[in-house]
Gaussian input, Z-matrix of N, CA and C with variables (Angstrom, degrees):
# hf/3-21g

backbone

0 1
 N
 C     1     B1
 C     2     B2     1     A1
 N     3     B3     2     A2     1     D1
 C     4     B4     3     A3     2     D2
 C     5     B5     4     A4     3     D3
 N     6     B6     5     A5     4     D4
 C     7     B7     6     A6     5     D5
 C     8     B8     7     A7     6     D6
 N     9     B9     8     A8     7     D7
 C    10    B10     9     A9     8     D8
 C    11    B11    10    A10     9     D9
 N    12    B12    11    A11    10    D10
 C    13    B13    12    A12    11    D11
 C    14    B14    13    A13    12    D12
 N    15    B15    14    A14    13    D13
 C    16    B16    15    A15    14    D14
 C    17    B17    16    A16    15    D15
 N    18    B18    17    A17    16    D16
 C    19    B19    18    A18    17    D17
 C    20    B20    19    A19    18    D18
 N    21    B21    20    A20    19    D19
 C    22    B22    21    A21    20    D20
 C    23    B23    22    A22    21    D21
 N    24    B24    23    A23    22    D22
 C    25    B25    24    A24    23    D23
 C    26    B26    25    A25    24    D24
 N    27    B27    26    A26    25    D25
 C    28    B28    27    A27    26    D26
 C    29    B29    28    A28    27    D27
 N    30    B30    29    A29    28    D28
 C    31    B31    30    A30    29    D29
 C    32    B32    31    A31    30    D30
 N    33    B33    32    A32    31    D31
 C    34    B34    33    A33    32    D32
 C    35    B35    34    A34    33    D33
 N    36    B36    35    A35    34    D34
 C    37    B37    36    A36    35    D35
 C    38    B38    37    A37    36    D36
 N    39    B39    38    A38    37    D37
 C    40    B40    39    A39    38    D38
 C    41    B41    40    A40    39    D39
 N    42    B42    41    A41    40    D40
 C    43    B43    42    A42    41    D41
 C    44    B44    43    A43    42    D42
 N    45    B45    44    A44    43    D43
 C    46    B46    45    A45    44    D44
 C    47    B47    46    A46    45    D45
 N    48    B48    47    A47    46    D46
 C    49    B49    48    A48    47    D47
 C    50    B50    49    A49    48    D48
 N    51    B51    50    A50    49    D49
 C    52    B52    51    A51    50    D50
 C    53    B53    52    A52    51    D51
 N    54    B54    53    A53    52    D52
 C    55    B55    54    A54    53    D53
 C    56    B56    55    A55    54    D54
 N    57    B57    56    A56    55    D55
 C    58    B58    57    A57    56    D56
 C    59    B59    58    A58    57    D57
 N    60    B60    59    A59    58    D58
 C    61    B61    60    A60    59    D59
 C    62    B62    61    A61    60    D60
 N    63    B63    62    A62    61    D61
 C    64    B64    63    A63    62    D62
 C    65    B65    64    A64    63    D63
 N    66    B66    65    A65    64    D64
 C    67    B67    66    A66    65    D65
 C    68    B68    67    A67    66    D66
 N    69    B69    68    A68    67    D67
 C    70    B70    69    A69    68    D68
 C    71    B71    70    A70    69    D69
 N    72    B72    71    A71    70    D70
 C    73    B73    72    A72    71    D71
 C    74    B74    73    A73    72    D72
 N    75    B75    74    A74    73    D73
 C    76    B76    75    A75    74    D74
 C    77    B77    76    A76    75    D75
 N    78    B78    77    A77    76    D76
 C    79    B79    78    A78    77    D77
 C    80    B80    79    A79    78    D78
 N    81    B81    80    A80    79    D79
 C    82    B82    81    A81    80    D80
 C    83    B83    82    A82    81    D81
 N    84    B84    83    A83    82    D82
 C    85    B85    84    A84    83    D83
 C    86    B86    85    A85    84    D84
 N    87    B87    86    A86    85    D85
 C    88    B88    87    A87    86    D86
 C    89    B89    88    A88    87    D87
 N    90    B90    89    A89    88    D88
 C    91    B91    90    A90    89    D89
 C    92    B92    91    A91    90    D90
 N    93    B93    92    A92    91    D91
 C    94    B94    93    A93    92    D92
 C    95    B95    94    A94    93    D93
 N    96    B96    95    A95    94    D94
 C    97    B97    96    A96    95    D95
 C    98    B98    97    A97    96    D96
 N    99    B99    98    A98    97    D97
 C   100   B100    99    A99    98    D98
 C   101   B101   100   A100    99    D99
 N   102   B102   101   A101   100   D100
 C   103   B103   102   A102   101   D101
 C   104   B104   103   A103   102   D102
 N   105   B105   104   A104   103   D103
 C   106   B106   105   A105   104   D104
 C   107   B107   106   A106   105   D105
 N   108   B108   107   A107   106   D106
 C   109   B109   108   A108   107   D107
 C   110   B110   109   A109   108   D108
 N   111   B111   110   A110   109   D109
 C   112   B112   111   A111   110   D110
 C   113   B113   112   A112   111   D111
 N   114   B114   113   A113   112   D112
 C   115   B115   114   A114   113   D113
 C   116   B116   115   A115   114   D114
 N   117   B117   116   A116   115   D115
 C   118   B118   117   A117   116   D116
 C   119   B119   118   A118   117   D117
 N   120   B120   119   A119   118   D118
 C   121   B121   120   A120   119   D119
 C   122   B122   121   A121   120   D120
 N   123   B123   122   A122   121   D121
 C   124   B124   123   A123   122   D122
 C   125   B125   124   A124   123   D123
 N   126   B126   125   A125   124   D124
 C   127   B127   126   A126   125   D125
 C   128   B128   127   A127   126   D126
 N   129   B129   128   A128   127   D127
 C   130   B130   129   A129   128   D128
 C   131   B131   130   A130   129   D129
 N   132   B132   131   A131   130   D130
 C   133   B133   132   A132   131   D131
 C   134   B134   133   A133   132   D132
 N   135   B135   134   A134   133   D133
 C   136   B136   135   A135   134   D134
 C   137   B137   136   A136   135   D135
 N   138   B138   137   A137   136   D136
 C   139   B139   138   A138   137   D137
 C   140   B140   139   A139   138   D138
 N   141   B141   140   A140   139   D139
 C   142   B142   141   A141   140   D140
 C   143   B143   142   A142   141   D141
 N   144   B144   143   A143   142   D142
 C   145   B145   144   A144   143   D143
 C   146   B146   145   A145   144   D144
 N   147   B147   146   A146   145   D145
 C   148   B148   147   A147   146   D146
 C   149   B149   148   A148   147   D147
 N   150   B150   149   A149   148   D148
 C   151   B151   150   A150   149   D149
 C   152   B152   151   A151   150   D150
 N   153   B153   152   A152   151   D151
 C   154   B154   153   A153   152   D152
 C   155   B155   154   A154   153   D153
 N   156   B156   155   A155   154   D154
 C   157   B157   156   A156   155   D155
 C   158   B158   157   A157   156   D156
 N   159   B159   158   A158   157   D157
 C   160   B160   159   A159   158   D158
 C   161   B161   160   A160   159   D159
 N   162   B162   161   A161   160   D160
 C   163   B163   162   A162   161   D161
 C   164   B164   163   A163   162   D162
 N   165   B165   164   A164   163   D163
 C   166   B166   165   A165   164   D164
 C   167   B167   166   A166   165   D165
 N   168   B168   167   A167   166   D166
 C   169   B169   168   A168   167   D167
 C   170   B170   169   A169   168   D168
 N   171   B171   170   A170   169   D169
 C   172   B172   171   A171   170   D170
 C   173   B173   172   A172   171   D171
 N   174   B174   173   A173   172   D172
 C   175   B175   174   A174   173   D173
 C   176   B176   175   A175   174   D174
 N   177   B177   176   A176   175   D175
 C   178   B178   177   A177   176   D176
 C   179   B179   178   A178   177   D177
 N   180   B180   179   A179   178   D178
 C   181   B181   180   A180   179   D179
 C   182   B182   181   A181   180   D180
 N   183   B183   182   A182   181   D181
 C   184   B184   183   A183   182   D182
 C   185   B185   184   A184   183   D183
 N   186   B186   185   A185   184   D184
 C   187   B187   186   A186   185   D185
 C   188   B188   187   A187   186   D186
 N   189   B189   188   A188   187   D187
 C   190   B190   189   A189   188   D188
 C   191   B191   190   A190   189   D189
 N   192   B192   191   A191   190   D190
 C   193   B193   192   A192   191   D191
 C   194   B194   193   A193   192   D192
 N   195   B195   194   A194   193   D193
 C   196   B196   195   A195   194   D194
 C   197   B197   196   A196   195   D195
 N   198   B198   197   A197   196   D196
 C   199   B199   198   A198   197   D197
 C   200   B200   199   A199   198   D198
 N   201   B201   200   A200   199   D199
 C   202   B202   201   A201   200   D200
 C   203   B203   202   A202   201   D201
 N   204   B204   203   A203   202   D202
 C   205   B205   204   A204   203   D203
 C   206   B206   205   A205   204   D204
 N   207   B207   206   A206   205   D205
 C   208   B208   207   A207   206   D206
 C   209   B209   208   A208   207   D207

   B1=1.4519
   B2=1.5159
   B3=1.1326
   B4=1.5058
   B5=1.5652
   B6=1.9467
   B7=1.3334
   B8=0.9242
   B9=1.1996
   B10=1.7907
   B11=1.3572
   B12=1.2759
   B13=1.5844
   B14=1.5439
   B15=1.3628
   B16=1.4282
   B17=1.4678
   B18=1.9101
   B19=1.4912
   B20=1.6676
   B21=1.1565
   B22=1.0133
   B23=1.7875
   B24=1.0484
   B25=1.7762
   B26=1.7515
   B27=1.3618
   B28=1.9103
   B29=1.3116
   B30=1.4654
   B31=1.7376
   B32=1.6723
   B33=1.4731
   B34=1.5216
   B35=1.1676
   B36=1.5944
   B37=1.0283
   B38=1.1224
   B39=1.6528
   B40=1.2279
   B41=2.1503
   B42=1.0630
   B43=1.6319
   B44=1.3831
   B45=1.7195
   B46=1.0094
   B47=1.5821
   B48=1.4147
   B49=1.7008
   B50=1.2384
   B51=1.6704
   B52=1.3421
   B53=0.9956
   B54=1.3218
   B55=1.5627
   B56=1.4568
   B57=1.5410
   B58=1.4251
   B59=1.4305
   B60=1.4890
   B61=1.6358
   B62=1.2644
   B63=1.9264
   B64=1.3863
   B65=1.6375
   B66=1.6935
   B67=1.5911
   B68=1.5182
   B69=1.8078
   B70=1.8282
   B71=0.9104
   B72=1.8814
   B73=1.3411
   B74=1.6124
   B75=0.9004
   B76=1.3098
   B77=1.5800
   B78=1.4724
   B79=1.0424
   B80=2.0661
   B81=1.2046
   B82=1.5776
   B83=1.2237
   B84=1.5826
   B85=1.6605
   B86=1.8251
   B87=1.5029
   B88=1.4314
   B89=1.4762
   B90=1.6183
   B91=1.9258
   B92=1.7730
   B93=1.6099
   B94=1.4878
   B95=1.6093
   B96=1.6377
   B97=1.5589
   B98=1.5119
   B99=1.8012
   B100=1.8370
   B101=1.4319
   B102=1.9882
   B103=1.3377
   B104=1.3385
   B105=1.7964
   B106=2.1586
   B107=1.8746
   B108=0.9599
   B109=1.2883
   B110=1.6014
   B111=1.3259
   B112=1.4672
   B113=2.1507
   B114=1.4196
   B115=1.4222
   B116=1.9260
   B117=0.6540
   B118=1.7329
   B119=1.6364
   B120=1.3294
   B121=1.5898
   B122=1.5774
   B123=1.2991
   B124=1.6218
   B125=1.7084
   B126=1.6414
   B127=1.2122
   B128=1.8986
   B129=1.3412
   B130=1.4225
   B131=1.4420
   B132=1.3164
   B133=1.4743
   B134=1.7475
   B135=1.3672
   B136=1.5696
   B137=1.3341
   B138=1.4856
   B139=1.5255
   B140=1.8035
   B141=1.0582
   B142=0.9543
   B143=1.2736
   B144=1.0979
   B145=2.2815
   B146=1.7059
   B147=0.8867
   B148=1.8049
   B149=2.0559
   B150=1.1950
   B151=1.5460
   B152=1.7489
   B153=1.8609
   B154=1.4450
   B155=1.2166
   B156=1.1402
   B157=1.4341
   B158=1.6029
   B159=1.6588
   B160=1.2787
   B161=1.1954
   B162=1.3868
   B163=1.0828
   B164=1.8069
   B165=1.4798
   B166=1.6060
   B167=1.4371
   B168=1.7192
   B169=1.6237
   B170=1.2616
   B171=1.4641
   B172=1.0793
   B173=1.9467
   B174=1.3064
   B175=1.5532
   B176=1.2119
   B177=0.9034
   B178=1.7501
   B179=1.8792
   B180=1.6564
   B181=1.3822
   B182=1.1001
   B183=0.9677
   B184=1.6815
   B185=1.5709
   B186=1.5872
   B187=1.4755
   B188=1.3061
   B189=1.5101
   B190=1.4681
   B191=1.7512
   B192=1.4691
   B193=1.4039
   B194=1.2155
   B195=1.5124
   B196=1.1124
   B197=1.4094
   B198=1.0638
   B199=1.6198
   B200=1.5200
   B201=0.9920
   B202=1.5356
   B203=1.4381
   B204=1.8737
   B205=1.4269
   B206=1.9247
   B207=1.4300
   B208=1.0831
   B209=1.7205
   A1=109.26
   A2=118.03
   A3=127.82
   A4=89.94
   A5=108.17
   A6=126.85
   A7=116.21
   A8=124.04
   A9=120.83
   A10=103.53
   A11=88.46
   A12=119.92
   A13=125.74
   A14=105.59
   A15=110.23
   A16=104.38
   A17=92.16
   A18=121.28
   A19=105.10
   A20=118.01
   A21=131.36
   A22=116.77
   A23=105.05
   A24=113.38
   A25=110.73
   A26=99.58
   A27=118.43
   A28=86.06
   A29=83.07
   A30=117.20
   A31=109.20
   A32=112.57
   A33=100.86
   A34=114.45
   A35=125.01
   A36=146.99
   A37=124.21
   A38=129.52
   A39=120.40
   A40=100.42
   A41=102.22
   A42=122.53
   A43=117.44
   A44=109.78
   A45=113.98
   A46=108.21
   A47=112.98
   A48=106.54
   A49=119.01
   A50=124.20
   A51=123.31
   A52=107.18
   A53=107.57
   A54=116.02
   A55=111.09
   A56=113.90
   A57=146.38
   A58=118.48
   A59=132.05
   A60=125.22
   A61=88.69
   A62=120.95
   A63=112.56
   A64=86.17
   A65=121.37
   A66=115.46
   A67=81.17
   A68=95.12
   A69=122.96
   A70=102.91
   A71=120.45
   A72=120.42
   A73=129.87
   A74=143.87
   A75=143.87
   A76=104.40
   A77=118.07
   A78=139.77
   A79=126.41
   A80=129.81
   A81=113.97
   A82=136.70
   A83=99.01
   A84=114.24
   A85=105.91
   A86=100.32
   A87=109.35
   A88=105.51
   A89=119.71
   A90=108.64
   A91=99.59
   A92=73.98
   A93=110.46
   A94=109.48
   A95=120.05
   A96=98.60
   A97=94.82
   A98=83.80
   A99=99.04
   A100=93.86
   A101=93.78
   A102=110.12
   A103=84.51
   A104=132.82
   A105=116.93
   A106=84.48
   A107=124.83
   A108=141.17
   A109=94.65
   A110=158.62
   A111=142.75
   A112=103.70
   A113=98.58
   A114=88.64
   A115=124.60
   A116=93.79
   A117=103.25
   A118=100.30
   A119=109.43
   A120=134.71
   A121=128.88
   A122=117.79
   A123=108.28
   A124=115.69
   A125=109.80
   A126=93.14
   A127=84.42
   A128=131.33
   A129=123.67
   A130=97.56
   A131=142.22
   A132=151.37
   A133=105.34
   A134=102.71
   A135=123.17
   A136=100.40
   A137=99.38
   A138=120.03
   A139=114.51
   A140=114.53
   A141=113.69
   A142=123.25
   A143=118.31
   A144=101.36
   A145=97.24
   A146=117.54
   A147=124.63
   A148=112.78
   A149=88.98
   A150=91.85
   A151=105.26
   A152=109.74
   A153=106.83
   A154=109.40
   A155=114.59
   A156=141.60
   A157=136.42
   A158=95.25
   A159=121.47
   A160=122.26
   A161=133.32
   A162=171.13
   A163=91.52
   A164=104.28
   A165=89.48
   A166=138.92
   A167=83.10
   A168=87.42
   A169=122.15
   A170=122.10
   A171=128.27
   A172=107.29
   A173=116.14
   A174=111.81
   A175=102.76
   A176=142.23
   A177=148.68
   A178=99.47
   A179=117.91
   A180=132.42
   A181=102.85
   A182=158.98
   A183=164.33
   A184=99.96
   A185=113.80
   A186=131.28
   A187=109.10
   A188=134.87
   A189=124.04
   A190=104.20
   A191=103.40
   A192=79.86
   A193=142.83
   A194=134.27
   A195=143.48
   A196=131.62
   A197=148.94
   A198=157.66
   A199=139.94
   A200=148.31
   A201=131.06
   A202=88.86
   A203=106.23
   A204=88.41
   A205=83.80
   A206=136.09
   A207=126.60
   A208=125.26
   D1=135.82
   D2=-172.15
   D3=-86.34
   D4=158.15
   D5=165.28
   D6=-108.25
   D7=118.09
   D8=162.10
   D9=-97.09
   D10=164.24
   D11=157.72
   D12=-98.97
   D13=143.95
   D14=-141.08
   D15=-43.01
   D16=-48.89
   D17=-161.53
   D18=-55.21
   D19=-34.20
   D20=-172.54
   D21=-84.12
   D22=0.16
   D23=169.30
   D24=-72.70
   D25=140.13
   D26=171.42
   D27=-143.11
   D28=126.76
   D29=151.01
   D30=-13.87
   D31=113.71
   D32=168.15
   D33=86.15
   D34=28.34
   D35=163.53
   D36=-102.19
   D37=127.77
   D38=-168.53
   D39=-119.75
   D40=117.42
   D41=175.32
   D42=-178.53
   D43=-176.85
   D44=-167.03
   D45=-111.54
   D46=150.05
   D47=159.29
   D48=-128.66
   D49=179.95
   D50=173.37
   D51=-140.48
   D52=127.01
   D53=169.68
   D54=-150.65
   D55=169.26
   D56=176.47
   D57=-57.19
   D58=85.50
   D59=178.70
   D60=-24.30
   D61=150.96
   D62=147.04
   D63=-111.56
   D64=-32.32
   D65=-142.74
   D66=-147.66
   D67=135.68
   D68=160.97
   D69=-117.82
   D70=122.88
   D71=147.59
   D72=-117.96
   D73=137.67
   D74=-175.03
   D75=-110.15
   D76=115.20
   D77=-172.55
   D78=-103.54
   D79=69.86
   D80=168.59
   D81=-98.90
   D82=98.74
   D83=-159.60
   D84=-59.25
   D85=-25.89
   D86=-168.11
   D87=-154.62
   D88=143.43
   D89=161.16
   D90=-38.94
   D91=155.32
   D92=174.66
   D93=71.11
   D94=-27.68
   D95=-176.66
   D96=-115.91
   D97=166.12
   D98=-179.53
   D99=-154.38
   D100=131.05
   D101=-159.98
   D102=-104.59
   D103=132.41
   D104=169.97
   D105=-103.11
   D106=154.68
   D107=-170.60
   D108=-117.21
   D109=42.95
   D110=-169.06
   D111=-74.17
   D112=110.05
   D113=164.67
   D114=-105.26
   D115=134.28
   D116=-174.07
   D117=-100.81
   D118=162.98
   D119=166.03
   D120=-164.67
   D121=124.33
   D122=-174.86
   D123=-121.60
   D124=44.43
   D125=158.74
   D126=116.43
   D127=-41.29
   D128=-152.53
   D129=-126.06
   D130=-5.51
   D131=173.43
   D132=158.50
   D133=-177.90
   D134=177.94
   D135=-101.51
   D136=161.98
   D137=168.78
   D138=-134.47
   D139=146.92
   D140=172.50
   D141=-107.62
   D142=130.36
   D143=-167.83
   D144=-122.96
   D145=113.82
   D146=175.46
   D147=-94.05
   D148=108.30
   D149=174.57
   D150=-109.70
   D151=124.33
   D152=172.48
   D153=-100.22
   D154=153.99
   D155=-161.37
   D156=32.25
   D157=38.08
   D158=172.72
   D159=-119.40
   D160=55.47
   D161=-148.93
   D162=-88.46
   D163=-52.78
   D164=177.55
   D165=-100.92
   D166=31.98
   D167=155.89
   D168=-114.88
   D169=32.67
   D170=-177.06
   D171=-71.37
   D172=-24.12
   D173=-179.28
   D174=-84.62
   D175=4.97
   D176=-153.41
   D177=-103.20
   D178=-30.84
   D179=-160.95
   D180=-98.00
   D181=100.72
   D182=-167.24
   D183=-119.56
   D184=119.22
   D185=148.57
   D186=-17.49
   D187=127.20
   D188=171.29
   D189=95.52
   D190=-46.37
   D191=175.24
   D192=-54.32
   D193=152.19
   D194=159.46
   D195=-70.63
   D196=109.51
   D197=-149.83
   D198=-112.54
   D199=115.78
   D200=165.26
   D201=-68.25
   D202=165.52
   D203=134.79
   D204=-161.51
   D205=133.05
   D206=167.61
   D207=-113.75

């Protein structure tokens, strides 16, 4: 699997990056769903990574951490 850099992502690209949690959010627009919002950044822009209905991995994402995410 190839690495990009964040900065370096276009639409419709398939790879991996790594970056630094800066921000956890846990989102329930409605019962039954849960939106986690985890945004990462390593230096060249942010990312935003949306996981649905994984709500309980929101303790798993720690500020500072370091990440895959593809």
């Amino acid at each position: 699997r190839t690495i990009y850099r964040i900065g370096d992502l276009k639409s419709g690209m398939t790879g991996g990056v790594v970056g630094t949690v800066i921000a956890v959010q846990e989102k329930r627009p409605r019962p039954r769903l849960s939106i986690l919002e985890v945004v990462i950044a390593d230096g060249t822009g942010p990312l935003k990574i949306v996981l649905f209905n994984q709500g309980y991995k929101k303790n798993f994402y720690k500020k500072g951490q370091r990440i895959y995410a593809y």
